[in-house]
Steps between C-alpha positions, in 0.01 A plus 500: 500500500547523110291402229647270213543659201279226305191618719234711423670813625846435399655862489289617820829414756685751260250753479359717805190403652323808413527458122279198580184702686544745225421184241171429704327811350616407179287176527228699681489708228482251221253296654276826545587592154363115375155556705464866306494327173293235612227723645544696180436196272230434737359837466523464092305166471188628747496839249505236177260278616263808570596678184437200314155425642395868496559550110341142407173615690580881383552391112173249518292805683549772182412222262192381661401864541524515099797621438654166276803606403755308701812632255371865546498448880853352479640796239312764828691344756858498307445887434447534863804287607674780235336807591590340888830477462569854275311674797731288774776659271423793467406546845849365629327212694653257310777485257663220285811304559773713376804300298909544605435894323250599677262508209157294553476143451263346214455221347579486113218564253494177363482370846277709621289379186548146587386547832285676435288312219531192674356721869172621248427132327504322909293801621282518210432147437465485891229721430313336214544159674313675804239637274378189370593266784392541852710672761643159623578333140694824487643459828574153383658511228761701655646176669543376154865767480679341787592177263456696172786727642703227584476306133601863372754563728646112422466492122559884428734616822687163567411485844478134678309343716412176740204252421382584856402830357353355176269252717416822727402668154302198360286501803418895463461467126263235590255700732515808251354231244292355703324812601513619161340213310186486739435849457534438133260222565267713681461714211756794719826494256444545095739408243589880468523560868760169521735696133475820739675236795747374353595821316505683852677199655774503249533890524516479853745286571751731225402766662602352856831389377559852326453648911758271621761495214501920395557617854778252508627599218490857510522551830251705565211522822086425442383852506762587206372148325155585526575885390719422220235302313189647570504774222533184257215346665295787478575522089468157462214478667323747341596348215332155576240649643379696230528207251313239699218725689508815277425392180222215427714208490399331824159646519297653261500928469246543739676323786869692480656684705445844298116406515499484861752825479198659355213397716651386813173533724300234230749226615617611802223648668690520899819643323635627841464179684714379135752777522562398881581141411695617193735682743516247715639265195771827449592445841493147505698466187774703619528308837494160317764553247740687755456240787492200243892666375586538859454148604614351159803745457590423886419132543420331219186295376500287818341788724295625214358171433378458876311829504344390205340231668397743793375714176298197350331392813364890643412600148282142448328565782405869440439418126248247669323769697487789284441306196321180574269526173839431320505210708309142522565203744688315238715778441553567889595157569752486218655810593532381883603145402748629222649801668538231840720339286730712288514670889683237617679441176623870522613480846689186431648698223590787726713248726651329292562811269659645839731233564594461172621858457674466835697204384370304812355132555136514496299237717499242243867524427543428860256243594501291161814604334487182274231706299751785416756460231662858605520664812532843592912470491428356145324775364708772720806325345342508078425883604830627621665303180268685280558854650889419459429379146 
């Protein structure tokens, strides 16, 4: 019996049948290939969301055993990331993406810089904002990127969007303020700590764009990302560092960083237990930034955004326990209420974000499409005109 030509297997009655079992593997091979990469991603978000938890708890440990210096602490951990990857090098563990001569692959200087001064003001800011906000205001505030990225990447990038997404957006914005304004209420969030924010927020959200679009652009892996820019970040850093927490601008000269250089024990009297957390920030860091450029570089904001939440939720709850003087019942029941919220806000975001990307119908394009002035084909059909144009 033959098979029409207009069928699924049209050119199998011309072909031998053993050209078909040899395309079974093929598939087999594929599929297995599909389930790597998702137990990779998999393996990637469970190492951010621990990372991410670790260092918060790590970076609010030094400074509550009296060393204050959240900028030093941040300037530490970028020489280690350095000093990691020159031994890794050296070592010939690890070496960079090499271009079509064989020569290795960087990025530019003044990309490097770019990257690199907008890594130092998220981290460092990140920092302050934990210093004079409590660990989940911190937490917090990091919901506050997922729409400030997307303004950025609208107004600055040119990249569109559905109001399905906006409303998502509005609803996590929401919580975020929410929780933020009764802990401002309850006397937990100061004028400075909300300028430190918004100033992280902003930073942030460059910075997360800058992981996505350069290894795009230059076509280059995380490890060589991460390597390329972390001498900047160490001179930068030092740099900031030494402004802000070495010299009495923030505090007065008898609360720097070269006072407590010069009688460590007087402020920190357990400096071991210190040292111990101050590695585990090192560690932490490097862990955070590489798995946060793994997920971004690979799959976007969507997957980055949902370990977030997973980030949020863990590192509430432990800032609770290990830090409940920070903590009153107003500020508890804002943070629960408001992060409740911008939870579901953000995982409405990641599914419509998803489906959006995919250039399929979400649920309400399918159940009420009188709500939706363009539909997937619509904005599949706008895209493929502008990538022609």
């Amino acid at each position: 019996m033959s098979i029409g030509k207009s069928g699924p297997l049209a050119n199998v009655d011309s072909e031998p049948l053993l050209n078909v079992a040899e395309a079974a593997p093929a598939k087999k091979v594929e599929v297995q290939s599909d389930s790597q990469a998702a137990t990779q991603i998999a393996f990637f978000c469970v190492l951010s969301v621990a990372s991410s938890v670790f260092i918060a708890i790590s970076m609010k440990s030094v400074m509550e055993h009296g060393f204050l210096f959240p900028l030093t602490i941040s300037w530490i951990a970028y020489v280690f990331t350095y000093l990691f990857y020159v031994g890794m090098k050296a070592g010939k563990v690890w070496s960079p993406d090499k271009d079509e001569a064989g020569n290795d692959k960087y990025l530019p200087a003044i990309e490097n810089i770019k990257v690199a001064v907008a890594s130092i003001g998220s981290i460092s800011f990140m920092n302050l904002c934990l210093k004079v906000n409590t660990v989940s205001i911190y937490q917090i505030c990091k919901f506050a990127t997922i729409p400030t990225t997307l303004v950025l990447q609208y107004f600055v990038w040119g990249r569109k969007t559905n109001w399905r997404i906006l409303v998502s957006l509005s609803l996590l914005l929401g919580g975020v303020i929410y929780s933020s304004m009764k802990s401002f209420d309850a006397g937990k969030m100061s004028p400075l700590g909300i300028g430190f924010a918004i100033i992280a927020v902003g930073s942030t959200s460059v910075y997360r764009i800058f992981q996505e679009t350069k290894q795009k652009e230059f076509k280059i892996g995380p490890e060589t990302f991460q390597a390329s820019m972390s001498g900047w970040q160490a001179v930068l850093g030092f740099v900031a560092a030494f402004i802000v927490e070495g010299l009495p601008i923030e505090n007065d000269a008898q609360h720097t960083v070269i006072d407590w250089l010069m009688h460590p024990r007087q402020y920190t009297p357990e400096l071991g237990i210190m040292c111990a957390w101050l590695l585990g920030v090192c560690c932490a860091a490097l862990l955070v930034n590489y798995t946060s450029m793994v997920l971004i570089g690979k799959t976007g904001p969507v997957a980055y955004a949902v370990v977030g939440n997973a980030k949020t939720v863990f590192t509430i709850i432990l800032g609770i326990m290990m830090f409940p003087k920070d903590e009153n019942a107003a500020s508890i029941r804002g943070d629960i209420i408001g992060c409740s919220i911008g939870l579901v806000g953000a995982l409405f975001y990641a599914y419509f974000e998803y489906y959006y990307k995919k250039n399929l119908p979400d649920f309400v394009e399918r159940s009420l499409p009188c709500l939706v002035s363009k539909t997937a084909d619509d904005w599949k059909a706008e895209q493929q005109a502008a990538s022609k144009a």
